[in-house]
Structure formats: C-alpha cells, structure tokens
C-alpha positions in Angstrom: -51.5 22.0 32.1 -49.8 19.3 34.9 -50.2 16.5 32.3 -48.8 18.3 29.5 -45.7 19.6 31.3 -45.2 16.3 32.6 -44.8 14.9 28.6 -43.2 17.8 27.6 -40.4 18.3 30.5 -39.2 15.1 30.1 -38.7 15.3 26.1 -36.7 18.2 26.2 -34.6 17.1 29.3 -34.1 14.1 26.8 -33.3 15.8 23.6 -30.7 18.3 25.9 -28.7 14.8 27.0 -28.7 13.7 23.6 -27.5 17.3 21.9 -25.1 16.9 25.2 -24.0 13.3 23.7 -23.8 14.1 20.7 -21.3 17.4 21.0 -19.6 15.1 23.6 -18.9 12.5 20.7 -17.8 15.2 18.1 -15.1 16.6 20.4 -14.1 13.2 20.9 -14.0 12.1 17.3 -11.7 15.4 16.7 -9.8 14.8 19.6 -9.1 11.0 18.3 -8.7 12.1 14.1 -4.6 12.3 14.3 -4.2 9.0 16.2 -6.9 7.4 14.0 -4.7 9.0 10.6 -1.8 7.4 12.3 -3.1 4.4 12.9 -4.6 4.1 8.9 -1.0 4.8 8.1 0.7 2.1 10.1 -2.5 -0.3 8.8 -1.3 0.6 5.0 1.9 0.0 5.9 1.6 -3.2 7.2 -0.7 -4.5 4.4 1.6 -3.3 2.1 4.6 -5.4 3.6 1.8 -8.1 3.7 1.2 -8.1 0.0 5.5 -7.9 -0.5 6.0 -11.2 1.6 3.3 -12.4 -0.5 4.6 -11.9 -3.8 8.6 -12.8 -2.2 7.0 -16.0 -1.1 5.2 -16.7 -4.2 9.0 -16.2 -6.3 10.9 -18.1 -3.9 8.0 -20.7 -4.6 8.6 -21.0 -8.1 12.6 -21.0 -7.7 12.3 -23.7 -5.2 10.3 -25.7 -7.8 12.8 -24.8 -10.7 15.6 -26.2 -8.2 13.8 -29.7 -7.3 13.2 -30.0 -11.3 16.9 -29.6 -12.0 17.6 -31.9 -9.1 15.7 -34.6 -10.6 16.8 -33.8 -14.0 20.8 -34.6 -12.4 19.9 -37.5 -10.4 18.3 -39.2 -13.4 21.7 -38.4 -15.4 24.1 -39.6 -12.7 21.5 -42.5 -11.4 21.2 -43.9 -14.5 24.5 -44.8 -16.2 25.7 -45.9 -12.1 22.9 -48.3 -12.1 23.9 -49.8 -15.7 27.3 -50.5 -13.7 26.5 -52.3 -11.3 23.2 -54.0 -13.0 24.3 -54.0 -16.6 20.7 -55.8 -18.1 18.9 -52.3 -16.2 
C-alpha cells in the first residue's frame, strides 16, 4: 500500500500543478487578448503603409526612368547640331 501511494501521490500532485498551469495560462491569455488585438491592428497597419511605399516607390521608379529617357532624347537633339558647329565633318 506504501509503494503504491508513493506512485500515486506524486502523479496527482503533478497533474494539480499542471491543471494549476494551465488555468494560470488561460487567465493570462485573456488578460493579454485586447493588447494582442491592438497590437494585430498596429501590425496591419504598418504592412499596409509597407505595401503603399512599395507601390509609391515602384511609380516614382518608372517616372524617374521616363525622365532620364526624355533627358537623353534632348541632349541628343541639342548635342548634336552643337557638335556639327564646331566639328562640321561629325
């Protein structure tokens, strides 16, 4: 009877901590719910403006690129007939 309250005893004392634990964690992750809500929030928020800078970026990609092409284009039409002037066989 010694031997099998000494197995026993020790089981129960376990699965008591662990029912303990576990309630212990439950209030906790109620507790924490609003701030964790919040915090999803602020996350969606933030990728959000993530994926806005991204596409802004990606536009004023393509405008700086339309720019540089029209530059070019202008230099070639002013460069050219100025270096005819001055080197007439170019």
């Amino acid at each position: 009877m010694c031997f099998l309250f000494g197995v026993l005893f020790p089981s129960i004392f376990h699965l008591i901590q662990l029912s303990k634990a576990k309630e212990e964690h439950l209030l906790r992750e109620q507790l924490e719910a609003p701030m964790v809500h919040q915090l999803e929030k602020e996350v969606d928020a933030l990728k959000q403006r993530l994926h806005d800078y991204n596409r802004e970026q990606l536009s004023l990609r393509v405008a700086s690129k339309a720019l540089d092409e029209k530059r070019e284009e202008t230099l070639r039409k002013v460069l050219i007939p100025v270096l005819r002037c001055i080197f007439p066989s170019f």
